[in-house]
N, CA, C and O atoms as a GROMACS GRO file, in nm:
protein
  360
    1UNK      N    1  15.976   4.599  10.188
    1UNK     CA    2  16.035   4.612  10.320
    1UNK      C    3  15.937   4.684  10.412
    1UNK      O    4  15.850   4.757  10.366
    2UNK      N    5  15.952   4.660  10.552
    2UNK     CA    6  15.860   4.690  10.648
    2UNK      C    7  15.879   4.808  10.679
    2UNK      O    8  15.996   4.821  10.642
    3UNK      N    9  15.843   4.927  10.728
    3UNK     CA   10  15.877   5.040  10.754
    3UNK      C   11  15.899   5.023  10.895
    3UNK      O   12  15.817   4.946  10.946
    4UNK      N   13  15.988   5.072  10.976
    4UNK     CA   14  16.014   5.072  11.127
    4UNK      C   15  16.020   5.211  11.204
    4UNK      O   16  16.057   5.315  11.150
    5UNK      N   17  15.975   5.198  11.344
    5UNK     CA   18  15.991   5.297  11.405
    5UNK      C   19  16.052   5.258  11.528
    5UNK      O   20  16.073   5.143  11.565
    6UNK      N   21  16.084   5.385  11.602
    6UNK     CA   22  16.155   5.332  11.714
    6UNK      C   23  16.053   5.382  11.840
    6UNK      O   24  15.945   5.430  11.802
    7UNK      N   25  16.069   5.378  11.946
    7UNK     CA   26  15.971   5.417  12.041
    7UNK      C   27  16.009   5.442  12.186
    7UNK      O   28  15.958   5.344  12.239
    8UNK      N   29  16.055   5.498  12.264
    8UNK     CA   30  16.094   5.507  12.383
    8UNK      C   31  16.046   5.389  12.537
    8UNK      O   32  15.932   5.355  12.567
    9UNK      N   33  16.102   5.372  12.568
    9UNK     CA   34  16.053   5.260  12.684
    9UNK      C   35  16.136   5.305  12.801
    9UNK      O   36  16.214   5.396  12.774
   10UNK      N   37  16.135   5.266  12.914
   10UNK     CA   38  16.186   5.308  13.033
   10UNK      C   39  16.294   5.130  13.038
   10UNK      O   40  16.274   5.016  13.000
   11UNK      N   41  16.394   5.194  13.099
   11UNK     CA   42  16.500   5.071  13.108
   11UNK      C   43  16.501   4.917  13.157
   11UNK      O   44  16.587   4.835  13.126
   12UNK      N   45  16.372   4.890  13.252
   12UNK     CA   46  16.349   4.789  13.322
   12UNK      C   47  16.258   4.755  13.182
   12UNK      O   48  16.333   4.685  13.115
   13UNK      N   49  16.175   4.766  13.134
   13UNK     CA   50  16.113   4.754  13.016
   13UNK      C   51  16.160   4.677  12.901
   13UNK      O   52  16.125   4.568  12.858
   14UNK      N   53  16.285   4.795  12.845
   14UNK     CA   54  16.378   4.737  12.781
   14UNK      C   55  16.426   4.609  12.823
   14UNK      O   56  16.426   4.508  12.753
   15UNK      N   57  16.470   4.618  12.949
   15UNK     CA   58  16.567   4.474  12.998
   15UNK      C   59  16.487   4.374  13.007
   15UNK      O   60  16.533   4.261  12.996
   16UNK      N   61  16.354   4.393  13.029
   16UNK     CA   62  16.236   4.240  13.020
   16UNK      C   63  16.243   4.189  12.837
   16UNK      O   64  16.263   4.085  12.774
   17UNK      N   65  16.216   4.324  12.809
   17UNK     CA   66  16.174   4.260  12.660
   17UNK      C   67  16.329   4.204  12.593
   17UNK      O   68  16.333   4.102  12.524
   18UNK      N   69  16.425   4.269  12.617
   18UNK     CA   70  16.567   4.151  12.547
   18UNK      C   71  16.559   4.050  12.628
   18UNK      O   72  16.577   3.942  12.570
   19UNK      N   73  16.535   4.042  12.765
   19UNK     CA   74  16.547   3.937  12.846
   19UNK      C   75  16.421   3.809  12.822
   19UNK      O   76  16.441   3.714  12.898
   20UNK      N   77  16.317   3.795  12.744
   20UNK     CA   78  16.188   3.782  12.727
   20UNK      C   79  16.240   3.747  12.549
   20UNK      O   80  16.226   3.635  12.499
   21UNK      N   81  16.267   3.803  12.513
   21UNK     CA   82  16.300   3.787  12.338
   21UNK      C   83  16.450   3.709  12.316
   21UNK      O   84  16.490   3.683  12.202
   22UNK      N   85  16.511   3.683  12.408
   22UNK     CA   86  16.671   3.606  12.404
   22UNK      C   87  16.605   3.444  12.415
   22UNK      O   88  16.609   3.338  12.352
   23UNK      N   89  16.536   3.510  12.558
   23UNK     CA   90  16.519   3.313  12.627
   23UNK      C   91  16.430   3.262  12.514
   23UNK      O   92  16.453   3.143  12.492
   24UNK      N   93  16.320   3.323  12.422
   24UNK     CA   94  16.283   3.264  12.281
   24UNK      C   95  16.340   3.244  12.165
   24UNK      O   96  16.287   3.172  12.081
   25UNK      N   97  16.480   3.318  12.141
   25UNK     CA   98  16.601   3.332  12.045
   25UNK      C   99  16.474   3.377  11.944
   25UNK      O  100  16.445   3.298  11.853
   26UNK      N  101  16.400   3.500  11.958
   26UNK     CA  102  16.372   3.593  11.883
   26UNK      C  103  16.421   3.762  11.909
   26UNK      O  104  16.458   3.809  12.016
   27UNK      N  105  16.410   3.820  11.802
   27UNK     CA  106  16.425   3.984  11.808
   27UNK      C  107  16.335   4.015  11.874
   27UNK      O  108  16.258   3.926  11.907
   28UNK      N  109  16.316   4.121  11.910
   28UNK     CA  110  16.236   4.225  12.005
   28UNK      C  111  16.118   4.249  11.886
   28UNK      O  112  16.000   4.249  11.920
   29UNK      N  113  16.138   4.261  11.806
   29UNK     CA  114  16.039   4.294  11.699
   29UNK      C  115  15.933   4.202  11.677
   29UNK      O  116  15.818   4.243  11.663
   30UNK      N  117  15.972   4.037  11.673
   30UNK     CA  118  15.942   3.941  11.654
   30UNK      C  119  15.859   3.882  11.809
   30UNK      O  120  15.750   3.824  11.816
   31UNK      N  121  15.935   3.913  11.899
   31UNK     CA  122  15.842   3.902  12.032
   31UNK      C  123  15.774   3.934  12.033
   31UNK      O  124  15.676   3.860  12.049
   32UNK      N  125  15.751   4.103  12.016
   32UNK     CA  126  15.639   4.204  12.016
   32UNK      C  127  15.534   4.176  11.904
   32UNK      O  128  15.416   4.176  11.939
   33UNK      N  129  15.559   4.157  11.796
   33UNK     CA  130  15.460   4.091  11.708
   33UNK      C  131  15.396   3.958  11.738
   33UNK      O  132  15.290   3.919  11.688
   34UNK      N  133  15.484   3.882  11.840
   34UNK     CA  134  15.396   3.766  11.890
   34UNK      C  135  15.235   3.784  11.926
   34UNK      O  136  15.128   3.736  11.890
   35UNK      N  137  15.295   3.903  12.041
   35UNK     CA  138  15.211   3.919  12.126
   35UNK      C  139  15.085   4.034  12.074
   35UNK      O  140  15.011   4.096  12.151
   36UNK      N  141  15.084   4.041  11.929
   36UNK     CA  142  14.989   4.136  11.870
   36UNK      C  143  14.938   4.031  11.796
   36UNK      O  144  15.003   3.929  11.776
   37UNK      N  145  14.799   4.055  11.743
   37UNK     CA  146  14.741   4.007  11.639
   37UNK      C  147  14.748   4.087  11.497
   37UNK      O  148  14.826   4.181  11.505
   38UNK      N  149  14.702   4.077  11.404
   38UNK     CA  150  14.758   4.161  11.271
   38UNK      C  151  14.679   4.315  11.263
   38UNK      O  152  14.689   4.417  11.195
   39UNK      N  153  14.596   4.267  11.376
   39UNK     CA  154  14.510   4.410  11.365
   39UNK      C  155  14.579   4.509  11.471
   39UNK      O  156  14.543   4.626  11.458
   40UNK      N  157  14.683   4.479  11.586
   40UNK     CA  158  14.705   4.516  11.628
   40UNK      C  159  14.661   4.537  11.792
   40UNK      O  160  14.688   4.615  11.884
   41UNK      N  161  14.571   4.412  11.768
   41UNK     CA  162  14.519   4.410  11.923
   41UNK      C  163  14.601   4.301  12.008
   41UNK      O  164  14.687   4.222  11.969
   42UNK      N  165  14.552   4.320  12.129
   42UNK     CA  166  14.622   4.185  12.183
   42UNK      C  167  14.556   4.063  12.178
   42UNK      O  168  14.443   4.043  12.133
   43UNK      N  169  14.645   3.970  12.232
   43UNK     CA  170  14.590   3.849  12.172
   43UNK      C  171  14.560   3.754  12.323
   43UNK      O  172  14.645   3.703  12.397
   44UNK      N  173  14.436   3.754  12.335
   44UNK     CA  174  14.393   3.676  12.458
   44UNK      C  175  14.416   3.527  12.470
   44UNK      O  176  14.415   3.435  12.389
   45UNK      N  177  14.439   3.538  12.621
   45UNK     CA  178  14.461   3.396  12.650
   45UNK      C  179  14.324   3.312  12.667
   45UNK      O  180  14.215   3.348  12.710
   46UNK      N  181  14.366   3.202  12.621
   46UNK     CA  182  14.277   3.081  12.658
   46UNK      C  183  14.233   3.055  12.755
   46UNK      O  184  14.268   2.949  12.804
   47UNK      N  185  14.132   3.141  12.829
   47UNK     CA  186  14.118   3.110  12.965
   47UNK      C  187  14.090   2.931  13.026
   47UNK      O  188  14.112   2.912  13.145
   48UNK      N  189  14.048   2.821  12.946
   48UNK     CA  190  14.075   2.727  12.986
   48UNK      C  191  14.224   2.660  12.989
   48UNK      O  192  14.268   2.597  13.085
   49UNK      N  193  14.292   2.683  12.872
   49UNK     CA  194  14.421   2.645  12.907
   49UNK      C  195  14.529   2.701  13.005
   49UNK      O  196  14.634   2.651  13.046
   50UNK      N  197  14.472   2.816  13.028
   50UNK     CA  198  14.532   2.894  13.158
   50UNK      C  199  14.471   2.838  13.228
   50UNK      O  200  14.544   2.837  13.327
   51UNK      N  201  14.358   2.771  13.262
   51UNK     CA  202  14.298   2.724  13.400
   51UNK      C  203  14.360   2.574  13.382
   51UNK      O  204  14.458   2.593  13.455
   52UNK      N  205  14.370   2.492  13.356
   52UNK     CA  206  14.483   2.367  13.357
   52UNK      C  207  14.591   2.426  13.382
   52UNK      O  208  14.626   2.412  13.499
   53UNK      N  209  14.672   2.500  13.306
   53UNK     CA  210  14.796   2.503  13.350
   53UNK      C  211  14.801   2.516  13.492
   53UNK      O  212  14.887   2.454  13.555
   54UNK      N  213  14.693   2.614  13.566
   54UNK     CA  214  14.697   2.652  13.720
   54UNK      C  215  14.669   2.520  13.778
   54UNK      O  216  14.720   2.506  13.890
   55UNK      N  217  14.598   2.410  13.732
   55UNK     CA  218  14.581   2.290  13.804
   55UNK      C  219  14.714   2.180  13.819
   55UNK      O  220  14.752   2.110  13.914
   56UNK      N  221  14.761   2.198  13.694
   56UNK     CA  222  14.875   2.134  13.683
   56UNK      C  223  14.989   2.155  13.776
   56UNK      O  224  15.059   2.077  13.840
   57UNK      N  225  14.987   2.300  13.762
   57UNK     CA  226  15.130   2.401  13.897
   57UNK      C  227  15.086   2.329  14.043
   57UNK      O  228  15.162   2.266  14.116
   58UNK      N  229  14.887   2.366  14.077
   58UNK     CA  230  14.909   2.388  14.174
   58UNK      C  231  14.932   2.181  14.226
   58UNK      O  232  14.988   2.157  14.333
   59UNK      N  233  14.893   2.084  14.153
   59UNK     CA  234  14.938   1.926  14.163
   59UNK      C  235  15.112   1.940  14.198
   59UNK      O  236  15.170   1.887  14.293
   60UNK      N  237  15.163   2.010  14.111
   60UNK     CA  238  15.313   1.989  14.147
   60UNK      C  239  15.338   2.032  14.287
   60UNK      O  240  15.416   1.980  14.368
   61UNK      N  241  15.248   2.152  14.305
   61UNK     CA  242  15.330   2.240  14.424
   61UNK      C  243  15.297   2.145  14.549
   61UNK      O  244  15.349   2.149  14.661
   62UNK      N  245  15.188   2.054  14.498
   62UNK     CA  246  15.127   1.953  14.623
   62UNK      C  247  15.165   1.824  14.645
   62UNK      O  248  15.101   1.724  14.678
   63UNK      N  249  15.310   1.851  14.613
   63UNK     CA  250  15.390   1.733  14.540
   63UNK      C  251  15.404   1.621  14.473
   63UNK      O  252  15.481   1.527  14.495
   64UNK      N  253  15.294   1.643  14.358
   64UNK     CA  254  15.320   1.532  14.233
   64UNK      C  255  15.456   1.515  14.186
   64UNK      O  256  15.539   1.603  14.161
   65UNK      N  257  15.468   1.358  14.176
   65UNK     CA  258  15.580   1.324  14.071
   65UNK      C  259  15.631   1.417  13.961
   65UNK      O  260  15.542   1.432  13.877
   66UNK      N  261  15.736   1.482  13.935
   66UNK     CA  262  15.768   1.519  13.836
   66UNK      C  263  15.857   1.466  13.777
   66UNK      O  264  15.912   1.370  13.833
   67UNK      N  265  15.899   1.504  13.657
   67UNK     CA  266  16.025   1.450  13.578
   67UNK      C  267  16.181   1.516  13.594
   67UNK      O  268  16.181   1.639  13.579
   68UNK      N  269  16.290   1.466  13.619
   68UNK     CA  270  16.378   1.528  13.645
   68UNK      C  271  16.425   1.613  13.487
   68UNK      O  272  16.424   1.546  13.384
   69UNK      N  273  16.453   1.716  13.484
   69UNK     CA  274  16.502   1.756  13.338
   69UNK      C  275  16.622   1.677  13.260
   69UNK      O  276  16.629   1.666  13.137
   70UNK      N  277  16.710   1.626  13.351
   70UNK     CA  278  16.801   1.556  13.250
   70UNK      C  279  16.757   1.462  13.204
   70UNK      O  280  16.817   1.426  13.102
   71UNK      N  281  16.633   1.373  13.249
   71UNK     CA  282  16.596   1.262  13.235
   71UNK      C  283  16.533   1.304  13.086
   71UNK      O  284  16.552   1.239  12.983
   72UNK      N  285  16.451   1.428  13.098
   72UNK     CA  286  16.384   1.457  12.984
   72UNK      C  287  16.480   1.498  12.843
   72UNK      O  288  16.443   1.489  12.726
   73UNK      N  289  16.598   1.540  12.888
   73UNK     CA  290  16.689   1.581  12.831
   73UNK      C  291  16.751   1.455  12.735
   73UNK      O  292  16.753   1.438  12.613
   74UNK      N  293  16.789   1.396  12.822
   74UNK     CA  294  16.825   1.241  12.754
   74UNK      C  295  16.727   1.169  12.665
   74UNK      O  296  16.746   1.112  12.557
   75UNK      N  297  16.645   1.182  12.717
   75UNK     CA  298  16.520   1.129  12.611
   75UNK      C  299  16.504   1.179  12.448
   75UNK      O  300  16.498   1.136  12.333
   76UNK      N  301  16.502   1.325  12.546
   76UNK     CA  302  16.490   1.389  12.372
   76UNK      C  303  16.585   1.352  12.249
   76UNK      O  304  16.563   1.341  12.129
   77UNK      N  305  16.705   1.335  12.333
   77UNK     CA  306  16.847   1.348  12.297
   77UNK      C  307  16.804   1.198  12.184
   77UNK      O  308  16.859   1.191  12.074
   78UNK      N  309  16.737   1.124  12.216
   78UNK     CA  310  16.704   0.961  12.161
   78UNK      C  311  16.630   1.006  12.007
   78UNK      O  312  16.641   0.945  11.901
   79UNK      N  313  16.538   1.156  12.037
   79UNK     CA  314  16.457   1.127  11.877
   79UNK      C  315  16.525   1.117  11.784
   79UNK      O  316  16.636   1.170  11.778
   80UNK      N  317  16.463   1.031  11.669
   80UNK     CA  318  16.566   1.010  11.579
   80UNK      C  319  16.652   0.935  11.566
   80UNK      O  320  16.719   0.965  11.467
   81UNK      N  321  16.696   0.824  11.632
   81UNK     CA  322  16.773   0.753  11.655
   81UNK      C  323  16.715   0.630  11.669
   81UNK      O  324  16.604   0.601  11.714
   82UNK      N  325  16.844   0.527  11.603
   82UNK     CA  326  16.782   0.403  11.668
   82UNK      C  327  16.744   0.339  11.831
   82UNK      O  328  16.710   0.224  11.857
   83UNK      N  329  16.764   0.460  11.932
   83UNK     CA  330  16.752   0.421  12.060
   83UNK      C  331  16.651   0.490  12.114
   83UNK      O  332  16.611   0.496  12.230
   84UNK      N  333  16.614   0.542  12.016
   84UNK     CA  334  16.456   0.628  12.095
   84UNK      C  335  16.379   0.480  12.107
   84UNK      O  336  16.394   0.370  12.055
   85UNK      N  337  16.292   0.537  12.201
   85UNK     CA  338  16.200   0.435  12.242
   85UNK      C  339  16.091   0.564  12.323
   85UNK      O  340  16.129   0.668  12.377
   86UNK      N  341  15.910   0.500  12.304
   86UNK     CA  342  15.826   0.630  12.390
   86UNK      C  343  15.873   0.636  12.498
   86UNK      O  344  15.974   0.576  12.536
   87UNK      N  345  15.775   0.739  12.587
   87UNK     CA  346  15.814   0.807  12.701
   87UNK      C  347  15.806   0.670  12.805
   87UNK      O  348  15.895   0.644  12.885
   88UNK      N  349  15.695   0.598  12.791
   88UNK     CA  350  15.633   0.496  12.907
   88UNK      C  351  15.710   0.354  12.828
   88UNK      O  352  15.680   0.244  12.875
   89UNK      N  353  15.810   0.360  12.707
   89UNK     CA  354  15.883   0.223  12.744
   89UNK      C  355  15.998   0.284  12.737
   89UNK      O  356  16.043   0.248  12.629
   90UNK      N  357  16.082   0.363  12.793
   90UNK     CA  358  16.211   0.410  12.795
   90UNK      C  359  16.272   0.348  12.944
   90UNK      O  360  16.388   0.372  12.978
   0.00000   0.00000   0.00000
């Protein structure tokens, strides 16, 4: 078993990290270990995949086509089934 400690945080803190660890349906423990590596450092971002993602946002914000979510919703709803069909013959 893991040994645990507890640690003080200020309340807005707290409320990010349940709020931040719910919308992943992980524990606070499990978030926070995301975001560590085993050594205990942090774990850097990909600065190229952070630089796409910013290309991608800023295409939408310049109004590219997007997908409506139910549309995507429904789709998904198909894997597995005999009515799935890919994204580009649906």
């Amino acid at each position: 078993m893991t040994a645990t400690r507890k640690i003080e945080i200020d309340e807005t803190t707290a409320k990010t990290l349940e709020h931040l660890a719910a919308a992943r349906g992980v524990t606070i423990s499990e978030l926070l270990s995301e975001l560590l590596d085993r050594d205990g450092e942090p774990i850097e971002a990909d600065k190229a995949e952070i630089a796409e993602l910013d290309r991608r946002w800023a295409r939408i914000e310049a109004g590219a086509k997007t997908i409506p979510h139910d549309d995507v919703v429904r789709w998904l709803d198909t894997w597995g089934t005999p009515a799935f069909r890919p994204w580009r013959d649906r």
